[in-house]
C-alpha positions as CSV (number, residue, x, y, z in Angstrom):
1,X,0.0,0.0,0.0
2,X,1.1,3.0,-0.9
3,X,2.1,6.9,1.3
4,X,-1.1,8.2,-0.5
5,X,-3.1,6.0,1.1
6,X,-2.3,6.0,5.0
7,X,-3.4,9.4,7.4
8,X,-2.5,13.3,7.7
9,X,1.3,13.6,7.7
10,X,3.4,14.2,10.8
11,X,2.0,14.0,14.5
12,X,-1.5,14.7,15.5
13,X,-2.1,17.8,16.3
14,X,-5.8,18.2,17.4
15,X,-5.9,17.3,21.4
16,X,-9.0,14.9,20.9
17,X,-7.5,13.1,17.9
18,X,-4.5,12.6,19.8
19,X,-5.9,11.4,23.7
20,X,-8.1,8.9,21.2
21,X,-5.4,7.3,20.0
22,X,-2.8,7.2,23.1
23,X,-5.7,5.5,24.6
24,X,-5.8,2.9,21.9
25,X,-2.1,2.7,22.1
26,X,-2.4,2.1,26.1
27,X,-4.3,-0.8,24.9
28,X,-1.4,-2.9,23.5
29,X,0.7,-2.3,26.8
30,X,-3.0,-4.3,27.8
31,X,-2.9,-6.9,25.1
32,X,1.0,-7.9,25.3
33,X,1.5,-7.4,29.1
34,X,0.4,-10.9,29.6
35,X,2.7,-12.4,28.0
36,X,5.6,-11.0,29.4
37,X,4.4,-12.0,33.1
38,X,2.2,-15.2,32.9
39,X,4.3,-17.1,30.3
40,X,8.0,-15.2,30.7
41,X,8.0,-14.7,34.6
42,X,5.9,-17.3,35.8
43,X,4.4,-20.4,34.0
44,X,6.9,-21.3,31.5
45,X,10.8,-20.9,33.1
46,X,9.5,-24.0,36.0
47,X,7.3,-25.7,33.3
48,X,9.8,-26.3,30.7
49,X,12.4,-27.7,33.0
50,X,10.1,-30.0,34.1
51,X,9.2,-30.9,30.8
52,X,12.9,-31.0,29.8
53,X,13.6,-33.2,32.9
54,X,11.0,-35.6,31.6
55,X,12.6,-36.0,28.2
56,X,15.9,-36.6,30.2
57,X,14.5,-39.5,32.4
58,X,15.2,-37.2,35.6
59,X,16.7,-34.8,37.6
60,X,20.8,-34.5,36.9
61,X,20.3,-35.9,33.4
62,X,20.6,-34.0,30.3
63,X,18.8,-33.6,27.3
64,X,20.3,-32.8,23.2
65,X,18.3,-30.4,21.5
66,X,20.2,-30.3,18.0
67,X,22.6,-32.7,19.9
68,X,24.1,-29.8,22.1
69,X,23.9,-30.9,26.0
70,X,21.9,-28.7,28.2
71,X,21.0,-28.8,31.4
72,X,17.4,-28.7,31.6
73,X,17.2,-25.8,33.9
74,X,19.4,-24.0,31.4
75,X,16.6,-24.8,28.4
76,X,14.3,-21.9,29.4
77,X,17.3,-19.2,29.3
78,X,18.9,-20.2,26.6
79,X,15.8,-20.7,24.3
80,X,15.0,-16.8,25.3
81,X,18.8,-15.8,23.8
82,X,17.9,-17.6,20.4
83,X,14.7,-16.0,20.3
84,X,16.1,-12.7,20.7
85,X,18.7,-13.6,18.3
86,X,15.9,-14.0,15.6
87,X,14.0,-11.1,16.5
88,X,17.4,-8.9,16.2
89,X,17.6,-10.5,12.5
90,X,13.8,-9.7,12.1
91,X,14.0,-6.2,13.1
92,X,15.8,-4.2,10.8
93,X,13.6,-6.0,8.1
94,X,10.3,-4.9,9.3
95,X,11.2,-1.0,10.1
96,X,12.4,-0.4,6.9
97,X,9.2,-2.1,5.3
98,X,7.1,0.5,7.7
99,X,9.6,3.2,7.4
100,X,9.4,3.3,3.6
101,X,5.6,2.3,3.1
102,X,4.5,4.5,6.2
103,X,2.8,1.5,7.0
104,X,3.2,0.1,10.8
105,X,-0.1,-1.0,11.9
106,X,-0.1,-3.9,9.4
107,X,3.3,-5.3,10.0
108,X,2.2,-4.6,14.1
109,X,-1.2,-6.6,13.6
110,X,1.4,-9.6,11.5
111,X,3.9,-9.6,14.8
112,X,0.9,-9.6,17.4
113,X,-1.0,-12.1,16.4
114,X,2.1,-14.5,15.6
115,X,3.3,-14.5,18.9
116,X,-0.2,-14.5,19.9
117,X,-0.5,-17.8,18.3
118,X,2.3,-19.2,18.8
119,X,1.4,-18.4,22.6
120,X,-1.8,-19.9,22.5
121,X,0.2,-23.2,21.6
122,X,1.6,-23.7,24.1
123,X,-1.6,-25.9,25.3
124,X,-0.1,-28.6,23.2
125,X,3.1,-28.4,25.4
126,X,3.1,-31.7,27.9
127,X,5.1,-34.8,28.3
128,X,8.5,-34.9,27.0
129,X,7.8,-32.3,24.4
130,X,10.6,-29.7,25.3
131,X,11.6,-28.6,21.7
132,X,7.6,-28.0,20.8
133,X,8.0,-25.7,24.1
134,X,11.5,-24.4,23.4
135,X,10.4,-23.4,19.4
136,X,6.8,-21.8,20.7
137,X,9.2,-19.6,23.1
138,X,11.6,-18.7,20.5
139,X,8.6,-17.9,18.0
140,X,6.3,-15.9,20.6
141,X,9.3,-13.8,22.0
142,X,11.0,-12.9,18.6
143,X,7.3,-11.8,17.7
144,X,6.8,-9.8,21.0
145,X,9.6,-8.3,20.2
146,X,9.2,-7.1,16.8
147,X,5.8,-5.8,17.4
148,X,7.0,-3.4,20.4
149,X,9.6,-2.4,18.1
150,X,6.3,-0.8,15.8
151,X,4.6,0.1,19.0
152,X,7.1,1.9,20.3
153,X,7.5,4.0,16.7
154,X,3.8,5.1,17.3
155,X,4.9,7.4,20.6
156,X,6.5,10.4,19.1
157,X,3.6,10.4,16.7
158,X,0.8,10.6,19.1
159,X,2.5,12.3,22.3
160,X,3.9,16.1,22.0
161,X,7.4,16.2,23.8
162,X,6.3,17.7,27.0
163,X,3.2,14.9,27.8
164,X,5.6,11.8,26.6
165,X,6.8,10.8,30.4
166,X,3.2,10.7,31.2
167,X,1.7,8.8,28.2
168,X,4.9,6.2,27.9
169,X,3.7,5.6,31.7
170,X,-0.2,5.2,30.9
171,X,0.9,2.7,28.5
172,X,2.8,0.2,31.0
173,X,0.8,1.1,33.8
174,X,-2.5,-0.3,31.5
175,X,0.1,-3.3,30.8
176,X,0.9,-4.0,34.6
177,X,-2.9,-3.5,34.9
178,X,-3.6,-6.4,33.0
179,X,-1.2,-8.9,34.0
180,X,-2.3,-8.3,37.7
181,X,-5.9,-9.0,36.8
182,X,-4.7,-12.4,34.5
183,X,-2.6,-13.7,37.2
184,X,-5.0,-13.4,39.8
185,X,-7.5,-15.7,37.3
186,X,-4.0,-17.8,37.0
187,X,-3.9,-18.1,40.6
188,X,-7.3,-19.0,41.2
189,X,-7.2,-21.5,38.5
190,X,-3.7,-23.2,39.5
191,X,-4.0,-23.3,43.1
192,X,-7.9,-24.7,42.8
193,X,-6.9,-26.3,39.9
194,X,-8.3,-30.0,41.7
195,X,-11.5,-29.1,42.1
196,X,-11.8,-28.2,38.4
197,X,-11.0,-31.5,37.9
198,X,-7.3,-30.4,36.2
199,X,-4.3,-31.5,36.8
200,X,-1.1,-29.0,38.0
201,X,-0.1,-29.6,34.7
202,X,-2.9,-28.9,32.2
203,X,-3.7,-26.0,35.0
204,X,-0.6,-24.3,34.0
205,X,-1.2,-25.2,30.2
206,X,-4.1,-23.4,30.6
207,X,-2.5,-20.1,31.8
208,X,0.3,-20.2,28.8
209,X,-2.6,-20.6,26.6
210,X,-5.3,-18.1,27.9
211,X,-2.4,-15.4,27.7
212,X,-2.3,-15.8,23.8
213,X,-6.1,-15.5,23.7
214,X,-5.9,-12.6,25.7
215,X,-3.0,-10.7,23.6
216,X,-5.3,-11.5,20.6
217,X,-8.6,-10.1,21.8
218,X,-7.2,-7.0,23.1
219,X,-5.0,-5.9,20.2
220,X,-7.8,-5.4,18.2
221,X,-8.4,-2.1,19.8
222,X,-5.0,-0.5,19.4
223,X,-5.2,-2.0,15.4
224,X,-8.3,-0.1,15.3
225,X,-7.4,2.9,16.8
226,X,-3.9,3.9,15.7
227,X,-3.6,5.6,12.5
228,X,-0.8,5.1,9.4
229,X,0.9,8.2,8.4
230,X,2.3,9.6,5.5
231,X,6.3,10.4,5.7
232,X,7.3,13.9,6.0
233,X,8.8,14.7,2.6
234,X,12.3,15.6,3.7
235,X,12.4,11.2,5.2
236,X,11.6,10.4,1.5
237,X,15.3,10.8,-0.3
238,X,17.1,9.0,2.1
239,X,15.0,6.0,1.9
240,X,16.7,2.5,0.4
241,X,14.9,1.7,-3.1
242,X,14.3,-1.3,-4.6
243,X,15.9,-4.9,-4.8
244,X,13.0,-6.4,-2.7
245,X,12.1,-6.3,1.2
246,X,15.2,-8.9,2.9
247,X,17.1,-6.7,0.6
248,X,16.0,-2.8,1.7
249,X,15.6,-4.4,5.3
250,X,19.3,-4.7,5.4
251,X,20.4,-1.4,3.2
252,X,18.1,0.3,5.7
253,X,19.4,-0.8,8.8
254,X,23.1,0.5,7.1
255,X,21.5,3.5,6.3
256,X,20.1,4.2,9.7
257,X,23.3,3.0,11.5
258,X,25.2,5.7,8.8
259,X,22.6,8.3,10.2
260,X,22.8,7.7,13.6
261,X,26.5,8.7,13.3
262,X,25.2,11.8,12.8
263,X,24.0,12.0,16.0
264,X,26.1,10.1,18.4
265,X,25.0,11.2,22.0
266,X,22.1,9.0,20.7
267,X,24.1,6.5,20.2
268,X,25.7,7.0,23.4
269,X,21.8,6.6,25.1
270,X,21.5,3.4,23.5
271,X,24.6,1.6,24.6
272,X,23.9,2.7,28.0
273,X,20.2,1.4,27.5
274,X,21.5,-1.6,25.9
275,X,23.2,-2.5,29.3
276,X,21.4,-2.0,32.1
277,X,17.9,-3.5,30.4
278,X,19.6,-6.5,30.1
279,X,19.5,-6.8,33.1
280,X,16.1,-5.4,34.0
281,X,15.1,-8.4,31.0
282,X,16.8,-10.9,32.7
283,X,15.8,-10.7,35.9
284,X,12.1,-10.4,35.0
285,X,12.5,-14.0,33.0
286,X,14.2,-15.9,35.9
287,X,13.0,-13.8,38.3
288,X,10.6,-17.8,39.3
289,X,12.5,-20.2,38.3
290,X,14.9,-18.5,40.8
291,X,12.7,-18.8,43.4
292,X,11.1,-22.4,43.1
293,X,14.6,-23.5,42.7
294,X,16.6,-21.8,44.6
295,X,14.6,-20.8,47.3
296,X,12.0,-24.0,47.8
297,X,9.0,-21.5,47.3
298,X,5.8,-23.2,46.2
299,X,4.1,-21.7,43.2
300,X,1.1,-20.1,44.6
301,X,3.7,-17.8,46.6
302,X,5.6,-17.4,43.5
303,X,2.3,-16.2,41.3
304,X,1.2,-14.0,44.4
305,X,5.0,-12.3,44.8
306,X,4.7,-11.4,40.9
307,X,1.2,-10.1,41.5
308,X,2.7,-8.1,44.1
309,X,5.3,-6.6,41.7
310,X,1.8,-6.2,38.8
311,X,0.3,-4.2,41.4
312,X,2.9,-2.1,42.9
313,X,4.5,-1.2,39.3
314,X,1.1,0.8,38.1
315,X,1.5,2.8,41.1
316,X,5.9,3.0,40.6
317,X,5.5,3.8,36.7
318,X,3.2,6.5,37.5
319,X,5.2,7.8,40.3
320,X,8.4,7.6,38.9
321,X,6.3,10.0,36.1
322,X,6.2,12.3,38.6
323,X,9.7,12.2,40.0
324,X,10.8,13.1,36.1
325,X,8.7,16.0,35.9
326,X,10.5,17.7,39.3
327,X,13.9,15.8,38.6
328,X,14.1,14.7,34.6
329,X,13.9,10.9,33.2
330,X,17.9,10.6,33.4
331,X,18.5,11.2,37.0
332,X,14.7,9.3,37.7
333,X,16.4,6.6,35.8
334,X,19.9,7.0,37.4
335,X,18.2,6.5,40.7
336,X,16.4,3.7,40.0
337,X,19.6,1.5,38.2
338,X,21.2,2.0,42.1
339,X,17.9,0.6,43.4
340,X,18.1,-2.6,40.8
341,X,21.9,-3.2,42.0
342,X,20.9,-3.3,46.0
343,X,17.6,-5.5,44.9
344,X,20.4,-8.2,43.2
345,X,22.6,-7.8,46.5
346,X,19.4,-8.5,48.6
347,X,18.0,-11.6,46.0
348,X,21.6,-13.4,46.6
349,X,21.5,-13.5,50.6
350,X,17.5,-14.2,50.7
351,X,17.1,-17.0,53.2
352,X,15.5,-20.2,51.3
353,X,12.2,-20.8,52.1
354,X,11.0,-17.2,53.5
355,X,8.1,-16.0,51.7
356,X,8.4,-12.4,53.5
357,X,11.4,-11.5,52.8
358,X,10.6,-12.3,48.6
359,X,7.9,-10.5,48.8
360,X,9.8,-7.5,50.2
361,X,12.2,-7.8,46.7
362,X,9.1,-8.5,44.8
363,X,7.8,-4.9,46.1
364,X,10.7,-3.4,45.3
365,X,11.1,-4.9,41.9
366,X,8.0,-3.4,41.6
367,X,8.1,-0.2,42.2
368,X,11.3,0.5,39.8
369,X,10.4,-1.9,37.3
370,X,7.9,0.1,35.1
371,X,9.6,3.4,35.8
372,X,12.6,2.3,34.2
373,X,11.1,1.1,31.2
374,X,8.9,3.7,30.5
375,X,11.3,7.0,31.0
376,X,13.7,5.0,28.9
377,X,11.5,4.5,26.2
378,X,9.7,8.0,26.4
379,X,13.4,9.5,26.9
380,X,14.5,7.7,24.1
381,X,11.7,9.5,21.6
382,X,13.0,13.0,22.2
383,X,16.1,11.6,20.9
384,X,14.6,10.2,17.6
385,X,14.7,12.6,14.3
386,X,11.2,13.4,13.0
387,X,10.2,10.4,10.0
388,X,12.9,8.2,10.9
389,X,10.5,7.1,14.0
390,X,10.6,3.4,13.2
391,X,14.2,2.5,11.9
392,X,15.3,4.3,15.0
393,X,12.9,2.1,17.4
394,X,14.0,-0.7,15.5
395,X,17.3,0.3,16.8
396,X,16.0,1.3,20.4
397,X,14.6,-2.3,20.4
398,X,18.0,-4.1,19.1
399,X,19.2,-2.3,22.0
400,X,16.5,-3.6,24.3
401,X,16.8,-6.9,22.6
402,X,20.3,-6.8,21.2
403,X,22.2,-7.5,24.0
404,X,19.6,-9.1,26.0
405,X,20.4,-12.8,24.7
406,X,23.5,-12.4,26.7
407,X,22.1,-11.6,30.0
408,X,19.9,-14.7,30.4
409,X,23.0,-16.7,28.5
410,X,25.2,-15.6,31.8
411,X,22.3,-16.7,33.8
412,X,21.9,-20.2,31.9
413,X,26.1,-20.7,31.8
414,X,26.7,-19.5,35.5
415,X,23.6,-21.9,36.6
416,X,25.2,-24.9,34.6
417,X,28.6,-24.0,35.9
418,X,28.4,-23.8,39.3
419,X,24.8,-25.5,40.0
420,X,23.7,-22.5,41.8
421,X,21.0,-20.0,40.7
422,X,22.3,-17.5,43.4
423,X,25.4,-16.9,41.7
424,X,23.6,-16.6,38.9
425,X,21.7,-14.0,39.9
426,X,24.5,-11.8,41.6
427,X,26.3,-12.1,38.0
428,X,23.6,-10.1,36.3
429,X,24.9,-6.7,39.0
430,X,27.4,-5.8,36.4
431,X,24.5,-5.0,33.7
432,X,23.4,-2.1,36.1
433,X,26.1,-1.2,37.3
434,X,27.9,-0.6,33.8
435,X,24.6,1.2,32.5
436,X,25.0,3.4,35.0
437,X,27.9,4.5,34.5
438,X,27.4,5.1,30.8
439,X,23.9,6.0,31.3
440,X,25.3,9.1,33.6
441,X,27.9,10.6,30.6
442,X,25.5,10.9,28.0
443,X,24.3,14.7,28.0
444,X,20.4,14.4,26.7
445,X,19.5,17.7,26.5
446,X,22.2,18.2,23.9
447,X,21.2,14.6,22.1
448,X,17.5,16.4,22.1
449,X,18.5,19.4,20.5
450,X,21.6,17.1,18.3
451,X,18.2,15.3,16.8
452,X,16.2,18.7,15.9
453,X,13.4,18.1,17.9
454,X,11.9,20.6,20.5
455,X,13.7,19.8,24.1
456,X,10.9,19.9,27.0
457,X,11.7,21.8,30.6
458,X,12.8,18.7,32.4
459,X,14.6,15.9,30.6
């Protein structure tokens, strides 16, 4: 489909046009939310190694999946690295096809309702089936990531500068809305899951599945309220032409590396970024199977301690909002990497078997959790050049993604190494504290005015 045929060019500028559709964009942060903590933080990590274990013929055994030995508590981690792997290849692909159509909402609708699908799927995962489960994670979290790639292009078109903290925090406070009200269904269904007449292991099927359901049936409003636009005329001429899509995917993702050169204190943002979430990413996947394994918790305590963190992160997203209008995202953001390094220092001495004191680091995780992602991400768009929106989130999300293979690889090697998921967990301090320090040398209100775009008060 052709420029011609999407909306009005540039943002939105009537005030009604534009709360409509951040309110359908909030909805996605809804939709997708799910997946990230029924199947990522919960279900799947303790599932899949039990699954794997099966296949192995017991604990201490190992399985072959393309005849490599893993561990099967290493399967889960490592199957997240290869999916981010493929989604990193994926990437660059799909922003130039909606950079240089103008067309996002249908390559968005493509990568939602694949890794909705391949979600769903995960019903069929029982027995010894741990590839079916390892190629469902690899397929739903390459497509989770693509498709926040092209969500996250929408914010700079729907948000002026000065609201962006505020609407980037809506958005994962609707998210951390949702997956509090699905794991509380999840909870009701696994720990009563006898007197449905379930099993613990169709119970859990059951959750993995119902998120994909969910992510489908609630993208629909976002796909019907966000609106194509037509690129600015001065995006046009640097646009890679011709020679097919896997063929401009590539030429664009030179061209926009070439471009960003231009403006390097962006590029300085993303390296810091592409530190420190690696370790926010990491520690949100293993984040369970660190505490059934490690610390003997049951399940139900696990699924309440991460409805604990759904609640309390509406309330931190929003307040860390707050905190970056009177201090600015950067030192809101600086503040909060010290808080992650202290929460990793805590999770290594945490007693076994003491429910209070995880729930104490699940209400901490909480409260930084959705801050940190959404004043990166709303940071990020003041440092994006007007039309380049997606190629440059497809870069913001090889930064979220791009590194964060290696963070749950650490986890996976230190675990197999040393048989401990403690020391794995302390390993994943040098994420933050290494985005810190690069995080703290990039000068943003420069990289703001570096990209052209209009700088707000606090920043």
């Amino acid at each position: 489909m052709t420029a011609e045929t999407t909306g009005p060019e540039g943002p939105i500028t009537d005030p009604a046009a534009r709360r409509r559709e951040q309110r359908g964009w909030y909805f996605y942060d809804f939709a997708c939310s799910v997946y990230s903590t029924s199947v990522v933080t919960v279900f799947l990590g303790p599932y899949l190694k039990t699954v794997a274990e099966n296949a192995a013929g017991g604990e201490g055994k190992l399985v072959y999946p393309l005849g490599i030995p893993v561990a099967p508590g290493s399967l889960f981690p490592y199957a997240v690295s290869v999916s981010l792997v493929v989604a990193i290849v994926a990437m660059p692909l799909v922003s130039a096809a909606a950079d240089r159509w103008g067309r996002k909402k249908p390559l968005l609708a493509a990568a939602a309702y694949l890794g909705a699908g391949a979600t769903t799927g995960m019903f069929f995962l029982e027995g010894t089936r741990y590839l079916l489960g390892a190629f469902l994670l690899i397929v739903a979290n390459a497509s989770f990531a693509v498709a926040m790639m092209l969500y996250n292009a929408y914010l700079p078109q729907i948000a002026d500068p000065e609201e962006r903290d505020k609407v980037s925090s809506r958005g994962w406070a609707f998210g951390y809305t949702s997956g509090a009200l699905v794991l509380v269904l999840n909870l009701v269904l696994y720990s009563a899951h006898e007197s449905f007449g379930l099993e613990e292991g169709e119970a859990v099927r059951i959750c993995l599945a119902s998120a994909g359901l969910w992510w489908g049936a609630w993208a629909l409003i976002p796909l019907r309220r966000l609106r194509d636009r037509r690129l600015p005329p001065s995006a046009g001429p640097d646009r890679p032409a011709g020679g097919g899509a896997v063929g401009a995917g590539w030429r664009q993702l030179r061209s926009t590396i070439k471009d960003m050169r231009k403006h390097p204190l962006t590029l300085a943002f993303l390296l810091a970024y592409l530190v420190y979430n690696d370790g926010v990413q990491t520690v949100i996947s293993q984040a369970a199977i660190f505490g059934e394994e490690e610390l003997g918790l049951e399940k139900t305590t696990l699924i309440t301690a991460v409805l604990l963190v759904q609640v309390l992160a509406v309330a931190g997203a929003l307040l860390m909002a707050r905190f970056a209008r009177t201090y600015g995202a950067k030192r809101t953001i600086l503040g909060a990497l010290v808080v992650w390094t202290v929460i990793l220092m805590a999770g290594y001495l945490l007693p076994a078997g003491a429910p209070v004191f995880f729930y104490c680091l699940a209400a901490a995780i909480g409260l930084v959790m959705g801050g940190t992602q959404a004043l990166s991400r709303s940071l990020f768009s003041h440092l994006v050049p007007e039309g380049k929106e997606a190629e440059y989130f497809s870069a913001y999300e090889l930064s979220d993604r791009g590194l964060s293979w290696l963070g749950p690889l650490m986890f996976g090697l230190v675990y197999q190494l040393t048989d401990s998921y403690r020391a794995a967990i302390i390993s994943l301090v040098i994420f933050f504290v290494a985005g810190f320090a690069l995080l703290a040398r990039v000068p943003v209100r420069d990289a703001a005015h570096e990209a052209g775009n209009v700088v707000p008060e606090r920043i």
